[in-house]
N, C-alpha and C positions, 0 to 999 in steps of 0.2 A: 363157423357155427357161433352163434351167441349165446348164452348160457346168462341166467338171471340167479343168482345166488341169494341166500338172505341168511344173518344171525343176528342176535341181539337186536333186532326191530331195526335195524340196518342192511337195504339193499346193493348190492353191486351190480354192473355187468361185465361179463368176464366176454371177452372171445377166442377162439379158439380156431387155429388155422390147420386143415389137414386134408389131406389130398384123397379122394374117396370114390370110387365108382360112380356114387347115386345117393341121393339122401338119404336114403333105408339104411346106407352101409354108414353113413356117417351117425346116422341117431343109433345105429347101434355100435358102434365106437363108443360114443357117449355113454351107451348103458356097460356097454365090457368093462372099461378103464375103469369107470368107478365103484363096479361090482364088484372088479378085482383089489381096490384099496379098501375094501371094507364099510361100502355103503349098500345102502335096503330101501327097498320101494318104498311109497310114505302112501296115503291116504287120498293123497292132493295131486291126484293124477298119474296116467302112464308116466310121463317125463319128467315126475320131480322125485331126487331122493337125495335122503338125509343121510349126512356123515356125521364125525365126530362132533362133538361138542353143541350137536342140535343145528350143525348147517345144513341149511338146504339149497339145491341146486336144482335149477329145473330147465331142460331146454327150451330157449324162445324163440328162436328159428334158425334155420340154414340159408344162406346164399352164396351165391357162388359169387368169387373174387372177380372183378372186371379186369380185362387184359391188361390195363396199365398195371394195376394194384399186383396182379399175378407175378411182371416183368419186375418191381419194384423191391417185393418182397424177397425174389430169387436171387435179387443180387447181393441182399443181408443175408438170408435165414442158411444156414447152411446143413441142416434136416429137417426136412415134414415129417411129420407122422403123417402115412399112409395107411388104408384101408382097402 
């Protein structure tokens, strides 16, 4: 998932690897996780919400990993978050 952050008139993009049923179950991954650290829906759409310090995050889309990138990654990452 890609994820578009912004603070201080500075954007990032952040991505985020995690193993999920369907994209319904991954954007709401997205919305649990940061629900549960203490962020709240903002103004600026279903998928952007602000956390501490006036960040904002908002999802900019899901794809799915291609076979090599999948093969590649499994041989580093040693847990996904799963959904």
């Amino acid at each position: 998932m890609v994820i578009e952050e912004s603070a201080g008139g500075n954007n990032f993009i952040v991505r985020h690897i995690i193993e999920a049923e369907d994209r319904q179950k991954a954007k709401y991954h997205f919305h649990r996780t940061l629900k549960d650290w203490g962020w709240h829906d903002t103004p600026f759409g279903k998928h952007c919400l602000e956390g501490p310090h006036g960040l904002h995050s908002e999802l900019d889309h899901i794809r799915s990993l291609e076979p090599e990138e999948y093969d590649i990654l499994s041989k580093f990452l040693s847990r996904w978050t799963k959904v």
